[in-house]
C-alpha angles and dihedrals in degrees: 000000000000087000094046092045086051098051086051096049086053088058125061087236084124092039092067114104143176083264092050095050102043078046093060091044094058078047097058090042090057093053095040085060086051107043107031106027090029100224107162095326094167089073099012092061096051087045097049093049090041081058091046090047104050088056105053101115112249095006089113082217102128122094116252131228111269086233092072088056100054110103126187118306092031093285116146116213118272121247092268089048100059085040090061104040095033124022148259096288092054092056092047083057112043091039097044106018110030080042091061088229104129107042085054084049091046090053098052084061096041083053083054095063105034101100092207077197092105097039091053099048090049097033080156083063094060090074094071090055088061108045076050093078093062082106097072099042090043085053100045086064100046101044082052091064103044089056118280117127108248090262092046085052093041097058079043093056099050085065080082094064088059094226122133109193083048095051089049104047088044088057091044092058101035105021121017101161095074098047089122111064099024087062089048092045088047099048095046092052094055087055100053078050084112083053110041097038093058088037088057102041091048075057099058118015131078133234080248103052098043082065100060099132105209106192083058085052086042080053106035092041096021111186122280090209131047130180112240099198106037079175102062091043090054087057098039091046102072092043100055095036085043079053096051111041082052092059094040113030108018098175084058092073106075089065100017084040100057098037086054082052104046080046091052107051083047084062108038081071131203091009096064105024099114088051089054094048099058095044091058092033123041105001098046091047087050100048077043096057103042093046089052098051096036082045092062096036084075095055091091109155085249089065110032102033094080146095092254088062094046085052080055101058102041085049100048095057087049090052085057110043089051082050094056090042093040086065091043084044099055098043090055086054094053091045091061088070098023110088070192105079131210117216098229098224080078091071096047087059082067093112130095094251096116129213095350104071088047086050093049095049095048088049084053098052092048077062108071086023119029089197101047103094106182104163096110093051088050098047084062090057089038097051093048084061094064091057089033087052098046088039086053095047077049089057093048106052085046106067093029114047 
């Protein structure tokens, strides 16, 4: 019996609790989106296993409060510090994600692969990707009075751009301490995004309106204006929008910064081309890799298992869902004094999620029209809510750290 109660005492058979076990089931469900269903498996499925991971009962995996780090005089412990006393995964976090190293980098690769095409040749468009991001600022309020702190409210509120690099670096600066499940709730949103975009518009549009048929209104109303060099405008872009978001909104250029940049060195062409490659290849999978894993790390049961996390959720979901009307909303609006109408399901496509949002609302409107392809119209409304997300966490940070 001695040898037995001493085999036992060597496993973590007795540090299992009912924590442990509804944690790992949060964990399994995660993986089973990412890997069965296939909604954004590249980042769900490191998540899910960082989760898994950090509660693993005497694995020493989970990311620790930065409260246990701070030694006297205000001095937090060195790289090699944190290694020794906490683990591997507690040096990947605090070096690459508290840093706000990886989301920035994230964000080059993601540059790399927009295509601003779309967005340049329906400017007009643009406007939708901006009114989308009335759900960040509705929910920052909200959360506010119901008892977040206004940086607590603000990492809540980014859930409603539908970015998840962006929703990450903005609760790294202002609220760290609910990285965790705001990532997850972020992530898991975008990928719902097949299920709560057609749930909103059914809300809101009408059979009519679904039908709106763009390339008739191209041809009915065609445009007064075209650019010449699509080229040049794909160089000069990045740099003037890169300009100005600098002089306006200066917190926006760690994540607007370095998408204009990954953009740029796709369109320059030949010249860059290896550089584009890697940012998009190697660099971005691995960024990808290591914030998945680090993310998840911080969903310990301390620190998910709590009313706070259960107000996150909710909120997020209602983040997203205002997002998604605010772009229906605005379109309608402009509809009312345009004789060229906008088929709604273009601002709903006002989120981050690119391209699927874009994907899921052109698939919508082939629905009701099997004729009515409306993916390129929507890219140009889904793209302006990368760079209306990122402007927004600028604004943010801003005002908050």
């Amino acid at each position: 019996m001695d040898i037995l109660s001493e085999l036992f005492n060597m496993t973590a058979l007795g540090e299992i609790t009912w924590q442990t076990l509804i944690m790992w089931a949060i964990s399994f469900v995660l993986l089973y989106l990412g890997i069965k269903k296939g909604y954004e498996p590249l980042l769900l499925i490191p998540i899910a296993f960082g989760v898994l991971l950090a509660n693993f009962p005497g694995g020493q995996m989970g990311v620790v409060n930065p409260e246990l780090i701070e030694l006297e005089g205000h001095r937090y412990m060195n790289l090699f510090e944190i290694a020794h006393d906490y683990g591997i995964m507690n040096y990947l976090y605090y070096s690459l994600i508290k840093t706000g190293l990886l989301p920035p980098v994230i964000f080059m690769g993601v540059g790399v692969l927009t295509d601003f095409g779309p967005m340049l040749r329906n400017l007009k468009l643009a406007l939708f990707g901006a009114a989308a991001q009335i759900g960040i600022f509705s929910i920052l309020l909200g959360a506010i009075a119901v008892g977040f702190t206004p940086q607590e409210a603000a990492s809540l509120g980014i859930i409603g751009g539908a970015d998840g690099p962006t929703a990450i670096y903005t609760t790294i600066k202002l609220a760290p301490h609910l990285l965790g499940p705001i990532a997850i709730a972020a992530y898991s949103y975008m990928a719902l995004v097949p299920v709560i975009i057609p749930l909103v518009s059914k809300l809101f549009i009408t059979k009519k309106e679904f039908t709106i048929n763009m390339k008739q209104m191209e041809k009915k109303y065609p445009a007064k204006y075209e650019i010449k060099n699509m080229k040049a405008a794909k160089i000069i872009f990045p740099i003037a929008l890169g300009t100005l978001a600098a002089v306006l909104v200066p917190s926006s250029v760690p994540l607007l910064g370095m998408l204009l940049f990954g953009n740029l060195i796709k369109e320059v062409g030949a010249s860059t081309s290896r550089l584009a490659d890697a940012a998009q290849g190697p660099i971005m999978n691995t960024a990808t890799i290591f914030l998945g894993l680090t993310v998840g790390a911080t969903m310990t049961a301390e620190v998910f298992l709590s009313a706070k996390t259960l107000g996150i959720v909710v909120g997020g979901f209602v983040a997203f869902a205002i997002s998604i009307a605010g772009g229906i909303f605005a379109v309608k609006l402009y509809n009312l004094f345009s004789k060229k109408k906008i088929n709604p399901l273009i601002g709903a496509t006002g989120l981050s999620a690119v391209p699927m949002a874009s994907r899921v609302a052109n698939e919508l409107a082939l629905r009701y029209d099997k004729k009515n392809h409306i993916l390129q119209y929507c890219m140009a409304s889904n793209i302006s809510g990368v760079i209306g997300s990122a402007v927004a966490a600028g604004v943010l940070i801003s005002f908050l750290m």
